[in-house]
C-alpha positions as CSV (number, residue, x, y, z in Angstrom):
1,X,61.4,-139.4,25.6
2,X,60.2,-136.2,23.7
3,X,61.4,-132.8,25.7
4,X,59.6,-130.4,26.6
5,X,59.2,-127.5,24.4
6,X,58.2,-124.8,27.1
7,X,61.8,-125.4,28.9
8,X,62.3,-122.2,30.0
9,X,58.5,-121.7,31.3
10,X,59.7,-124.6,33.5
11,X,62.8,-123.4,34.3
12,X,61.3,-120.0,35.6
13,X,58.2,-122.2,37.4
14,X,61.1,-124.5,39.2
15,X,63.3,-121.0,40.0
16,X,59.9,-119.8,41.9
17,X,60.6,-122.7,43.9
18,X,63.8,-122.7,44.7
19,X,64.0,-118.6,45.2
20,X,61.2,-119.5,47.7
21,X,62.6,-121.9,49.5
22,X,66.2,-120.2,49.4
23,X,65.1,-116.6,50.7
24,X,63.5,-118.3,53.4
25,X,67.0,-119.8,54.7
26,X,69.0,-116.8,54.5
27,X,66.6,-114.6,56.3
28,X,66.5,-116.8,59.2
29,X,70.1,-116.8,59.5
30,X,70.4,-113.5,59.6
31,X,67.5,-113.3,62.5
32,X,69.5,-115.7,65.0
33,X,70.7,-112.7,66.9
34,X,67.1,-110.9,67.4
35,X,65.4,-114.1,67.9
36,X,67.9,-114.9,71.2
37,X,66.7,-111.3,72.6
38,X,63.7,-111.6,71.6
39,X,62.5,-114.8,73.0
40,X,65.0,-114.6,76.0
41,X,67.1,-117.9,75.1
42,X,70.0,-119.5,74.4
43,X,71.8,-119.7,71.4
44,X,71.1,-123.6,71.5
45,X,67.7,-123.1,71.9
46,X,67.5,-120.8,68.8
47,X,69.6,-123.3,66.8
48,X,67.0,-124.9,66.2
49,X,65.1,-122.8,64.5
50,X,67.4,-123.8,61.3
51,X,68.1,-127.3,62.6
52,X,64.8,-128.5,62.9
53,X,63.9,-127.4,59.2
54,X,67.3,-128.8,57.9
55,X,66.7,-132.3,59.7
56,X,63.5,-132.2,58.6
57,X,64.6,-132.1,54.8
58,X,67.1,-134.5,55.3
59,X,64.7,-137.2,56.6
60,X,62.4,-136.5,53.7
61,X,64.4,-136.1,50.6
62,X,64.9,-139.6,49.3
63,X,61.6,-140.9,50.3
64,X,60.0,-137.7,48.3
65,X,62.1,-138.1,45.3
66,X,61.2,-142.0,44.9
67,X,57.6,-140.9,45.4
68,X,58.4,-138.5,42.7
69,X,59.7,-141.4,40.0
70,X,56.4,-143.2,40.6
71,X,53.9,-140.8,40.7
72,X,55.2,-137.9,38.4
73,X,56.5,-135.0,39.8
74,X,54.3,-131.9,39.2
75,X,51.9,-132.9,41.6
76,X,54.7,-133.1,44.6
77,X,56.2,-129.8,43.6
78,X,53.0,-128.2,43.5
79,X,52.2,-129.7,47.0
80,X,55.2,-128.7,48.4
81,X,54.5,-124.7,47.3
82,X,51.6,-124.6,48.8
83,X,52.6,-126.5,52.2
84,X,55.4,-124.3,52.4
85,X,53.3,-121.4,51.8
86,X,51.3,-122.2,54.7
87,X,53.8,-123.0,57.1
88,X,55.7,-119.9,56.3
89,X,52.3,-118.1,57.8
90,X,52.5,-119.9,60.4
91,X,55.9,-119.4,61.3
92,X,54.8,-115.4,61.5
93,X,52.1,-115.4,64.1
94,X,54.3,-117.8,66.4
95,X,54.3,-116.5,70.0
96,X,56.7,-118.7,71.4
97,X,60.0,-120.2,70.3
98,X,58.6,-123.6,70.6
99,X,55.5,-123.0,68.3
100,X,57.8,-121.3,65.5
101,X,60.2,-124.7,65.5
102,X,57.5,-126.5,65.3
103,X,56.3,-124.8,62.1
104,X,59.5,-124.5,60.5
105,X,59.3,-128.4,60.4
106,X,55.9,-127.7,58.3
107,X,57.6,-125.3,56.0
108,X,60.6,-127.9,55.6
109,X,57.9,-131.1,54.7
110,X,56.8,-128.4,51.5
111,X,60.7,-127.6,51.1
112,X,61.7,-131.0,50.6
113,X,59.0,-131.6,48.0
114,X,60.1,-128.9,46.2
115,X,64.0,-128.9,47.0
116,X,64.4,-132.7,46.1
117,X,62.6,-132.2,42.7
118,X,63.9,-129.4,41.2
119,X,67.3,-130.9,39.4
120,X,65.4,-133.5,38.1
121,X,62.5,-131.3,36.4
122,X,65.3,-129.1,34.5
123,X,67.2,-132.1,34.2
124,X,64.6,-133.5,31.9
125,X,63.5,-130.5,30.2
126,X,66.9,-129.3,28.9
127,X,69.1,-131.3,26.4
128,X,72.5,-132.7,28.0
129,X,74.4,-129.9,25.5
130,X,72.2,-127.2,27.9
131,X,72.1,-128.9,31.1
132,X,74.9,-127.2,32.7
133,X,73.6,-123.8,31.9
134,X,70.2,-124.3,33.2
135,X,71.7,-125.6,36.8
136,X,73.9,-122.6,36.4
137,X,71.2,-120.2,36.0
138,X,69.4,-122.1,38.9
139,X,72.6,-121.8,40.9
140,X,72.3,-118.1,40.4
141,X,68.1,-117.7,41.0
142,X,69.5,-119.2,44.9
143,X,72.1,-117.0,44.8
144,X,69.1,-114.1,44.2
145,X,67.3,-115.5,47.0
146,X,70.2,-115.7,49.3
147,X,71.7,-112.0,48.6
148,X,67.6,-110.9,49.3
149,X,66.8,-112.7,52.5
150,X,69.5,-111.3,54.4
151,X,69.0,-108.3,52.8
152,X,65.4,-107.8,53.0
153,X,65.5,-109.2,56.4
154,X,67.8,-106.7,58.3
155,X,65.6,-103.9,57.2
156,X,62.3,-106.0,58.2
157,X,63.8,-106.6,61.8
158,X,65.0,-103.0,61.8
159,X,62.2,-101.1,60.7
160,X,59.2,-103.8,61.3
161,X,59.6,-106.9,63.5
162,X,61.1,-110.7,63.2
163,X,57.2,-112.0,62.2
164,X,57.3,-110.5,58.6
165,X,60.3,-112.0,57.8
166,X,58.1,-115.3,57.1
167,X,55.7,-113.4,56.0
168,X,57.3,-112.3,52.5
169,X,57.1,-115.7,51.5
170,X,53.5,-115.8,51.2
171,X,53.0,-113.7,47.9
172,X,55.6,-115.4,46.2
173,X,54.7,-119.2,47.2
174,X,51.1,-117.6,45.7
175,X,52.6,-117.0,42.6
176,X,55.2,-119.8,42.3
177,X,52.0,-121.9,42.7
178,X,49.9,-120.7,39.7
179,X,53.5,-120.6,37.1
180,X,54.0,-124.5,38.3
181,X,50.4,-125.3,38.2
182,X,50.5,-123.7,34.4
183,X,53.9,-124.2,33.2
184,X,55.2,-127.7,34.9
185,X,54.3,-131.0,32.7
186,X,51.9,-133.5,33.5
187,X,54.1,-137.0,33.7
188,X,52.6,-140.4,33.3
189,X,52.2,-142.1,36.9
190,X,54.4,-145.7,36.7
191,X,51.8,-148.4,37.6
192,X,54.7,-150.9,37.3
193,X,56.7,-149.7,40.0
194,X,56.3,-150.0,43.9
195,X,57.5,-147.8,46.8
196,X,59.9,-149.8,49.2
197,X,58.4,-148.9,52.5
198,X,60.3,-150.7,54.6
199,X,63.6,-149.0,53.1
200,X,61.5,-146.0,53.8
201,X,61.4,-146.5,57.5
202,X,64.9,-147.6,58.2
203,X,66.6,-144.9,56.4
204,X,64.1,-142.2,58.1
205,X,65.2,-144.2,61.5
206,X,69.2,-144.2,61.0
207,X,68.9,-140.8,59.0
208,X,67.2,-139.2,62.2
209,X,69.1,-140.7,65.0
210,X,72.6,-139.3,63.2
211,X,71.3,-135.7,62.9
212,X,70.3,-135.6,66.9
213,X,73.2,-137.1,67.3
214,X,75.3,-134.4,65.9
215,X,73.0,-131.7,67.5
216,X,72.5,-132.7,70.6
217,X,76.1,-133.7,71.2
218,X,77.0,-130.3,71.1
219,X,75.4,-129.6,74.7
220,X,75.5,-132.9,76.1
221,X,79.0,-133.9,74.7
222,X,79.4,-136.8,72.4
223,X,80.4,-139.5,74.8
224,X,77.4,-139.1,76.9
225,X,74.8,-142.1,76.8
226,X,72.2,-140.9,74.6
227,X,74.7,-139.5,71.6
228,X,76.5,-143.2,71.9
229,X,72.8,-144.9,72.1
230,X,71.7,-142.7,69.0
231,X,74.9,-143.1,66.7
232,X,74.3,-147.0,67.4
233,X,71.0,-146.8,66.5
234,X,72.3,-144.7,63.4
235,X,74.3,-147.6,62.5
236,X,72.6,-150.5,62.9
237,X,69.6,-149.1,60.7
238,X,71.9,-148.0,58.0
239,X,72.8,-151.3,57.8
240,X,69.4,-153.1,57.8
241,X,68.6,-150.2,54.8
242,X,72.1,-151.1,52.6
243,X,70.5,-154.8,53.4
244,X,66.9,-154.7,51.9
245,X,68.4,-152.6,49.2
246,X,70.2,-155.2,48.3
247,X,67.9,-157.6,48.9
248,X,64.3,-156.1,47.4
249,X,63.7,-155.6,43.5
250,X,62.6,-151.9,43.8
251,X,64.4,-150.6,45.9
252,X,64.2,-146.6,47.2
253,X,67.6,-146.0,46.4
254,X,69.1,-148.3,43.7
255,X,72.8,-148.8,45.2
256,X,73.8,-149.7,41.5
257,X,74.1,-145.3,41.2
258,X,77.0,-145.7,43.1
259,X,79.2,-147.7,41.0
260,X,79.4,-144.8,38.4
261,X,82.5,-143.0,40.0
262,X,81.6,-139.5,38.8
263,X,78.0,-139.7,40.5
264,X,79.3,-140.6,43.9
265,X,82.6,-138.7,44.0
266,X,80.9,-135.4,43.2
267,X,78.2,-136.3,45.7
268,X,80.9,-136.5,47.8
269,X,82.6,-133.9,47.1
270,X,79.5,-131.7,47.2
271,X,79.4,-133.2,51.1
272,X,82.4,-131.8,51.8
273,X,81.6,-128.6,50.7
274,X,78.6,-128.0,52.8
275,X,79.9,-128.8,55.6
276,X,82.0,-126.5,55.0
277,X,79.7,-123.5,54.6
278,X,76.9,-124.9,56.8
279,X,79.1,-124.3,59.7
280,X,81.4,-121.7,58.5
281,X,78.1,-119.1,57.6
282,X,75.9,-119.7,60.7
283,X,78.9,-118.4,62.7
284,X,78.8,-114.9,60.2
285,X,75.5,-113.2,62.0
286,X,77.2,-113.7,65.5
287,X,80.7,-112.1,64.2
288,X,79.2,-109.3,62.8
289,X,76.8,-108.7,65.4
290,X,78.1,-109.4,68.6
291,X,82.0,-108.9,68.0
292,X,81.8,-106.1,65.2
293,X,78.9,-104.5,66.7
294,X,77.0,-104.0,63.3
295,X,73.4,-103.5,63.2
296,X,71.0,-106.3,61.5
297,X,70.6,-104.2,58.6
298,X,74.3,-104.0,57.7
299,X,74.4,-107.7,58.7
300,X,72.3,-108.6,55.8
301,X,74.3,-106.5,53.4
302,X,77.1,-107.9,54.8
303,X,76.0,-111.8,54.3
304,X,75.2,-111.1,50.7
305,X,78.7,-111.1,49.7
306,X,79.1,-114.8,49.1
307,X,75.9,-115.6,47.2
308,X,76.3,-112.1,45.1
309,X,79.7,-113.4,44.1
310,X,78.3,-117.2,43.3
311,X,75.1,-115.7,41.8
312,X,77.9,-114.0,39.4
313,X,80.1,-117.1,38.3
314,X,77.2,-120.1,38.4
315,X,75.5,-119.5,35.0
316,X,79.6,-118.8,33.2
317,X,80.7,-121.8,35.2
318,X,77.7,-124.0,33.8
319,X,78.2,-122.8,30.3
320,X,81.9,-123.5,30.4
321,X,81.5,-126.7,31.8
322,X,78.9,-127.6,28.8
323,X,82.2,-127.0,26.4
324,X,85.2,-128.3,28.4
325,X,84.0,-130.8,31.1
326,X,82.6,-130.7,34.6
327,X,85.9,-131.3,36.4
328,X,88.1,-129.1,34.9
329,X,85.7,-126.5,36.5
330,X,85.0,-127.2,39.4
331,X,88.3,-127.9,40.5
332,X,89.1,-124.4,39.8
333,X,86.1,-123.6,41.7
334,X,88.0,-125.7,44.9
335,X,91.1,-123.9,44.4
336,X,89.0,-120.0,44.8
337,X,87.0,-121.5,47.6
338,X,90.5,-122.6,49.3
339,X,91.8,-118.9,48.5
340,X,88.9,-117.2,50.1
341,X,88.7,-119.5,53.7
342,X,92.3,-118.9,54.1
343,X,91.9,-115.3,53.9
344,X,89.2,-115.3,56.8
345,X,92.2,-115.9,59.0
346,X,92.9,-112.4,59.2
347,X,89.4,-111.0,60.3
348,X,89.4,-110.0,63.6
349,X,87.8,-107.6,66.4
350,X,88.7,-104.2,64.1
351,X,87.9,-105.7,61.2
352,X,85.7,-103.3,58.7
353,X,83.1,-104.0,56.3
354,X,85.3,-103.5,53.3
355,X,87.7,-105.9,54.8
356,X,84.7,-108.8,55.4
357,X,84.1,-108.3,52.1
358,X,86.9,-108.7,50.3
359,X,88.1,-112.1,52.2
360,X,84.4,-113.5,51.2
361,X,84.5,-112.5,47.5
362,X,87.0,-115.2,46.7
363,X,84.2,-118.0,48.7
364,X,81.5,-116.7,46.6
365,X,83.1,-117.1,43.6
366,X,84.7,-120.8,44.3
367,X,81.0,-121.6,45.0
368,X,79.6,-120.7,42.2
369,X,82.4,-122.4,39.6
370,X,82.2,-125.3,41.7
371,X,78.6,-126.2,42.1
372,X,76.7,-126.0,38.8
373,X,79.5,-128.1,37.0
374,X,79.5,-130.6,39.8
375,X,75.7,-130.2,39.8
376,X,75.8,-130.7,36.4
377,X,77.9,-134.1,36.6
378,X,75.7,-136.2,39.1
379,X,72.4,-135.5,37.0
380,X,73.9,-136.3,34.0
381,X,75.2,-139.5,35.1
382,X,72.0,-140.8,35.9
383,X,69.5,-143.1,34.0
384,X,66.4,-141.0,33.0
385,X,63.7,-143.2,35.3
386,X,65.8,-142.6,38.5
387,X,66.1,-138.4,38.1
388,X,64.1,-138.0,40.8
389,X,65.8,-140.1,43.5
390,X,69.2,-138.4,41.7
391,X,67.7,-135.2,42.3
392,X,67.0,-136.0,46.2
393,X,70.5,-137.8,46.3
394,X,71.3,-134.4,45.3
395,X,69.5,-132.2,47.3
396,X,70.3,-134.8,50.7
397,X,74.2,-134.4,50.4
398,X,73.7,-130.7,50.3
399,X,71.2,-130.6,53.4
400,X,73.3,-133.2,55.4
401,X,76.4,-131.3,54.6
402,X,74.7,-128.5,56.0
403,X,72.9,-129.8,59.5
404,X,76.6,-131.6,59.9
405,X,78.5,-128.8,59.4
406,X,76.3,-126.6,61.9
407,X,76.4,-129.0,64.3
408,X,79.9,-130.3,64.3
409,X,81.7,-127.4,63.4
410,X,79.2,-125.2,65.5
411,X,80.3,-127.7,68.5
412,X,84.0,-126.9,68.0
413,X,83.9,-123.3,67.7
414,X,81.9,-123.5,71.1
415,X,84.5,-125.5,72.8
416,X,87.7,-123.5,71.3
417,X,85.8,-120.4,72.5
418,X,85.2,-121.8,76.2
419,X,89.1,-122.8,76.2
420,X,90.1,-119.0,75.3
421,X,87.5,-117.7,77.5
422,X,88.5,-119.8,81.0
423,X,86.3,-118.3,83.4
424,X,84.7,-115.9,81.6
425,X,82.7,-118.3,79.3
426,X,80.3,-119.3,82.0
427,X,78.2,-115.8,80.6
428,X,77.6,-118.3,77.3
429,X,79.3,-118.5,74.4
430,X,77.6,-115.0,72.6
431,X,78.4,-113.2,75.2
432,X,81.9,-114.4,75.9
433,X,84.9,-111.9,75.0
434,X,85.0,-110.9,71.4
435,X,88.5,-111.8,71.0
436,X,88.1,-115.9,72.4
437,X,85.2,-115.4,70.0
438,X,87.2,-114.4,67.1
439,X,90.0,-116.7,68.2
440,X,87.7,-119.9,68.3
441,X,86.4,-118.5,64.4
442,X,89.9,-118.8,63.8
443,X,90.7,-122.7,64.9
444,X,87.0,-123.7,62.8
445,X,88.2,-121.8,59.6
446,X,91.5,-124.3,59.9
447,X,89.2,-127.4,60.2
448,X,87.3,-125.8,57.1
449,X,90.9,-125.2,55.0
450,X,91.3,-128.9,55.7
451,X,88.2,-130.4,54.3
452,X,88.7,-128.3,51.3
453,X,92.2,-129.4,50.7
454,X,91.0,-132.9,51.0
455,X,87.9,-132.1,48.1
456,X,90.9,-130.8,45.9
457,X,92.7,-134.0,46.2
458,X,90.0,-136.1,45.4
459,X,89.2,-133.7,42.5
460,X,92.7,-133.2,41.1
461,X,92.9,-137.1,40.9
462,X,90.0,-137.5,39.6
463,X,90.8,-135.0,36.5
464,X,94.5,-136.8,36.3
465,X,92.4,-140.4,36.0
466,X,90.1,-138.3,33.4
467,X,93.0,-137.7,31.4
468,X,94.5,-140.5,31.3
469,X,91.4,-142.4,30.3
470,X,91.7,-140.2,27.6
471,X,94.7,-140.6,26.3
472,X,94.9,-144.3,26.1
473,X,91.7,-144.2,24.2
474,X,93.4,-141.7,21.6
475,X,96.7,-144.0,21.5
């Protein structure tokens, strides 16, 4: 297959995409806070303002990104620009709390089609010698629309109001839309292949009842009749899904991936991760906020540390995994990431801005050596006709990572928060005492240190088997 010659047209088209989809995530985090005053609610109400559009994506991915290998790809990125564009609209005149999660799920259908493609567009356009530079500079172009959501959002709700924080997106989904439109290549539609509907339906099913599972468990607790009812629907679809996989000759997600042990340990891995900072940075706007007492617009400045810092290392990291290997890197990148979470331990109630800071410097940086190399390594590793389910395979361990992480770790910090509260808890869990706040931040950031430690294991032995694989082959 001839490249395309206009990679970095295609690159900068696909960064549209991503910045688009990326800004619009990190300004909504950093509006939890106003959005509880504003619409007189809960915290688990307003929860769902990021849940909905994260379970949303997660249902969507892998059915997008097979779509994607039959079809072509250009025509479901372009789609997905212009739905989200729409939908961010929408989200801005909402009246109601209700109305705006219901949009968010419309933004998220034109997020997945653009979130599940992207690896898989620079993926093809770059030779394998580039590869990890281009996901490194993509790593950094969501790093730019991280540090600017936040930031540009806690001076829209200070000086403007919560609506025109989804309005922003509209001139740049305008303008993402014409670069793909011009810059994305036309692929040839496979006439051969067919789209394995019922696979389709079963993974949407078990995909769907986990996620509410998760979330909803937080309130109701997970032994109460529907989470149990739900994680058993969960698994019996997951089962009938492995079992027309196996079964059918096209099948949506063509298990035979997994036997390559770099492409599911790094998916794994990358799972680990996100849950990780899915539920360690939806707690951030609530610390600052409500137990430092900082206003939104130093909240945004504040939340910028961590992607400023990735933004930083992603494109270096990518380059250097180019030269000496994907592991090598982001196992260093595990190691900083480990630094930094054990260094939140010591925020508390006093805690200044400088302080914040510097314990989330070492997080950003981890992220950004560790992503693009391991990035880098799943896309690689797969066959040129299956990038686009890759890409989604991608895109889905991320998102779950991240809806798991928010609502299991979320969950915890809620319950170690109530147990250092006692009686006082009963005003909710944002309004509780700053320190059982701060203490409960405290037990979550342990759970965190041990996922981490348990990627680094799997990491380190992977690199040791790496090595050795090497060596015999030299002897």
């Amino acid at each position: 297959m001839e490249l395309p010659t206009r990679k970095w047209a295609i690159l900068s088209a696909v960064g549209m995409g991503v910045f688009l989809a990326t800004i619009d995530s990190s300004i909504v985090n950093v509006a939890l806070p106003t959005l509880v005053e504003s619409f007189h609610t809960r915290f688990a109400t307003v929860q769902w303002v990021v849940l909905s559009y994260l379970l949303t994506l997660a249902t969507l991915l892998l059915t997008i990104g097979r779509w994607a290998d039959i079809i072509g790809k250009r025509p479901i990125y372009l789609g997905g620009m212009l739905i989200f564009t729409a939908g961010s609209f929408l989200c801005g005149i909402s009246l109601t709390i209700h109305w705006l999660i219901f949009f968010r799920v419309v933004q998220a259908i034109g997020a997945a089609m653009m979130i599940s493609l992207g690896a898989g567009i620079i993926t093809e356009a770059f030779p394998f010698e580039e590869r990890g530079k281009a996901l490194g500079i993509t790593g950094s172009i969501v790093s730019i629309g991280i540090i600017t959501g936040p930031t540009v959002g806690g001076l829209i709700i200070d000086l403007i109001s919560w609506h025109w924080i989804f309005f922003v997106n509209v001139p740049v989904g305008i303008l993402g839309s014409v670069m793909v439109y011009r810059y994305i290549p036309r692929s040839q539609a496979r006439k051969d292949q067919r789209f394995d509907f019922y696979g389709a339906a079963t993974l949407f099913i078990s995909l769907i009842s986990f996620l509410l599972a998760l979330t909803l468990g937080q309130g109701r607790g997970f032994t109460h009749p529907l989470i149990i009812s739900l994680l058993s629907i969960w698994a019996v679809f997951f089962l009938l899904f492995l079992l027309i996989e196996i079964r059918i000759n096209q099948p949506m997600v063509d298990l035979q991936l997994f036997r390559n042990h770099l492409f599911s340990l790094n998916l794994f891995t990358g799972f680990i991760i996100f849950v990780c900072l899915g539920g360690t940075i939806i707690l951030m706007p609530f610390y600052l906020q409500n137990v430092l007492g900082f206003a939104p617009r130093k909240v945004g400045l504040l939340l910028a540390t961590v992607p400023l810092a990735g933004g930083i290392t992603s494109p270096l990291a990518g380059m250097l995994s180019d030269r000496y290997g994907t592991r090598p890197i982001s196992t260093v990148g595990l190691l900083m990431m480990l630094v930094g979470i054990i260094s939140l331990l010591t925020l508390n109630t006093n805690t200044e801005a400088l302080g914040y800071i510097l314990c989330f410097i070492p997080v950003g940086l981890g992220i950004g050596i560790f992503q693009s190399p391991n990035n880098s390594a799943i896309m690689s590793a797969a066959p040129a006709e299956k990038l686009g389910i890759a890409s989604s395979l991608l895109s889905l361990t991320r998102t779950l990572g991240q809806t798991s992480g928010i609502a299991a770790l979320g969950a915890f910090w809620v319950s170690r928060v109530s147990a250092y509260a006692g009686s006082s808890f009963v005003m909710g869990v944002t309004r509780t005492d700053p320190v059982a706040q701060v203490k409960g931040l405290h037990d979550t950031f342990g759970v965190v240190i041990g996922f981490i430690t348990i990627a680094i294991v799997l990491s380190a032995r992977a690199l040791l088997k790496e090595k050795r694989s090497r060596s015999t082959k030299d002897t």
